[in-house]
C-alpha positions in Angstrom: 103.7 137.8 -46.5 101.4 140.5 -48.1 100.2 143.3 -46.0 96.5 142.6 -46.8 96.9 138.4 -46.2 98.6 139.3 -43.0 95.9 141.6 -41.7 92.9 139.3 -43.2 94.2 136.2 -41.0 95.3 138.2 -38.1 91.8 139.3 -37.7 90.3 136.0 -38.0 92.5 134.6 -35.2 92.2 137.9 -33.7 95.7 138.5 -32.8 97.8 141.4 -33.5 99.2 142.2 -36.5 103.3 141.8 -34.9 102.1 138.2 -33.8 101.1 137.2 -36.8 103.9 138.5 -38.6 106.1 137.0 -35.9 104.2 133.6 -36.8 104.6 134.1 -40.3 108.5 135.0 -39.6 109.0 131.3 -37.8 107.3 129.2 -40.1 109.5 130.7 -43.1 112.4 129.4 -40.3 110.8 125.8 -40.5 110.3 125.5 -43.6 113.2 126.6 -45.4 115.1 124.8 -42.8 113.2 121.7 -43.4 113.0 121.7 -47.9 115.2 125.0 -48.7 113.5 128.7 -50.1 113.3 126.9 -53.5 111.2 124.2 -52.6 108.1 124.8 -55.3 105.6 124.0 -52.2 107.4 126.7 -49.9 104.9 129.7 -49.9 102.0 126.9 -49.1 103.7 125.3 -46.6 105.0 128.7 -44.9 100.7 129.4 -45.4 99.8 126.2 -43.7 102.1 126.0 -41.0 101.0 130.0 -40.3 97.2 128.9 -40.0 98.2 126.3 -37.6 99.7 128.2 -35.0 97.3 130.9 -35.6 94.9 127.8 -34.7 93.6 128.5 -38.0 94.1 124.8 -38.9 91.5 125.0 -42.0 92.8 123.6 -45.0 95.8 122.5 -42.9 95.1 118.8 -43.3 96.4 119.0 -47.3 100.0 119.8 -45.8 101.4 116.9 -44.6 105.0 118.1 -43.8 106.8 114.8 -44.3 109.2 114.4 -47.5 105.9 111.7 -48.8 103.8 114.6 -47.8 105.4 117.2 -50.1 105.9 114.7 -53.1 102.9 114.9 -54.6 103.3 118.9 -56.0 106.8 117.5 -57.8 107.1 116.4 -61.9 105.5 113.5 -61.1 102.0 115.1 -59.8 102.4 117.5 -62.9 103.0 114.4 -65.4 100.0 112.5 -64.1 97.9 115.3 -65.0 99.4 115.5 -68.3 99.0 112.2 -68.9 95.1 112.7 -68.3 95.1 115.8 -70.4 96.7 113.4 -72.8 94.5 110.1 -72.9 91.1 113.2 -72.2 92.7 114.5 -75.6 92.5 111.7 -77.4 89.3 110.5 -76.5 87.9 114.3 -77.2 89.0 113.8 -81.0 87.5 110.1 -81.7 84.4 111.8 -80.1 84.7 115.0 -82.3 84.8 112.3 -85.5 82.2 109.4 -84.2 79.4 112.3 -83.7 76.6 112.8 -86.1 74.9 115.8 -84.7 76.7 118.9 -85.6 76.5 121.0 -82.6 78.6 118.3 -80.7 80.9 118.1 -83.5 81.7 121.7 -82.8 81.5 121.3 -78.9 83.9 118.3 -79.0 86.3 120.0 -81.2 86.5 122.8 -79.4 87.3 120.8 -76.1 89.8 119.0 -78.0 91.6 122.0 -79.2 91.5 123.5 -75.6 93.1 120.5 -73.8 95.6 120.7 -76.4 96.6 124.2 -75.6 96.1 123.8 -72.0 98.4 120.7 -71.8 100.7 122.6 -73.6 100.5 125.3 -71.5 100.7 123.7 -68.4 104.1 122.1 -69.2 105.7 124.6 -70.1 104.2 126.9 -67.3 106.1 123.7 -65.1 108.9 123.6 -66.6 109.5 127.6 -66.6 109.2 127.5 -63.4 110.9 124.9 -62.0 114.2 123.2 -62.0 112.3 119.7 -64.0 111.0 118.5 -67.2 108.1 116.5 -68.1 107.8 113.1 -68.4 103.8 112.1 -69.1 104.0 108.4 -70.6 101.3 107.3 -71.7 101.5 103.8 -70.1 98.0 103.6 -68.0 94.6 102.3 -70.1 92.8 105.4 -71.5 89.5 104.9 -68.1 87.9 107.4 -69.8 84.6 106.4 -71.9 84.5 105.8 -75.7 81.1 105.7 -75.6 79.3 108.3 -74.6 80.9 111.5 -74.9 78.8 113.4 -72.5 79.9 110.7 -69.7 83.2 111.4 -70.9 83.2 115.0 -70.3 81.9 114.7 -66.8 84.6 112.0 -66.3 86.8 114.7 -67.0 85.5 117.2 -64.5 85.9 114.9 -61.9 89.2 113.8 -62.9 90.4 117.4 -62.9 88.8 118.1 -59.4 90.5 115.0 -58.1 94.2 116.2 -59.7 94.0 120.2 -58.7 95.3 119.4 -54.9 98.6 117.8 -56.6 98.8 121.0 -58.8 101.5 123.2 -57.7 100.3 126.1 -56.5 101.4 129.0 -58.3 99.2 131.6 -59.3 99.6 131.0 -63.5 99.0 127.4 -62.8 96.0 127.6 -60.4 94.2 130.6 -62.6 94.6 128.6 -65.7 93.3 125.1 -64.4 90.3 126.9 -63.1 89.9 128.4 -66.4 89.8 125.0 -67.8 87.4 123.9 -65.5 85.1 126.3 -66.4 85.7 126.1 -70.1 84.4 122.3 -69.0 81.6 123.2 -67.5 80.3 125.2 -71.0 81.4 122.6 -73.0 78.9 120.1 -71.2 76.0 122.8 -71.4 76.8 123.3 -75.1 76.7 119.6 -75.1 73.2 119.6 -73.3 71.4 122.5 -74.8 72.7 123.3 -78.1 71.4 120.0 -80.1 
């Protein structure tokens, strides 16, 4: 564990810094002796199980440490989120065509050019890093609206919020679906504002 994490959470559960790296020590034992050092949710569930019997249990409840439990950060998290980049795609370009007013034109482009990238991205940040490939059929009904395509954006936003638990969480992955997530967030004041 890093030297500064260490210290931070020792201090909050005001221990000493050899206890916490003692607790940090036996939850490596469980966990690699429960899913194996190359398990893609190791360093969270090492993290998780650490809090706990620092009786720091916040943010503890997302770990469930059953096989079910771990499932959901696999290929098949990552696809369902593809597949929403996919169909949130898709709906972003019959938007960026149906729109009379210019500066949503621009707006709607511009998001449909960035989930493009980002979905692209995201894949083949998954795939570089793990051992699988992706797999996002496109099988499910687009539940996104055709309508209105500011309700569609905010549909977006809180289909992204939803999804980011069952994103793996490595660093790249985090940093860049935040990144979207913001990029959403001027997209819907460009959308608001800029008329």
């Amino acid at each position: 564990m890093p030297v500064p994490a260490l210290k931070g959470l020792s201090k909050k559960a005001d221990i000493s810094k050899a206890r916490a790296e003692h607790l940090w020590d036996k939850a490596k034992n469980i966990v690699t002796k429960q899913y194996g050092k190359k398990h893609k949710g190791y360093y969270a569930l090492v993290m998780g199980i650490t809090k706990k019997m620092m009786g720091l249990g916040e943010g503890f409840e997302e770990f469930d440490l059953s096989e079910e439990g771990v499932a959901p950060h696999s290929s098949s998290a990552v696809d369902n989120i593809l597949r929403n980049l996919l169909m949130a795609q898709r709906c972003a370009h019959i938007h960026h065509w149906r729109v009379k007013s210019l500066s949503l034109h621009l707006a709607l482009g511009e998001l449909y050019e960035m989930l493009t990238e980002f979905a692209d991205d995201l894949a083949e940040f998954y795939m570089g890093m793990s051992d699988y490939t992706v797999n996002p059929a496109q099988s499910d009904p687009n539940h996104f609206s055709e309508q209105d395509p500011l309700e569609f954006v905010r549909q977006l936003q809180d289909v992204l919020k939803e999804l980011k638990p069952t994103l793996p969480q490595e660093g790249a992955l985090v940093n860049k679906y935040e990144e979207l997530q913001g990029d959403l967030a001027r997209i819907v004041y460009k959308m608001t504002n800029l008329k």
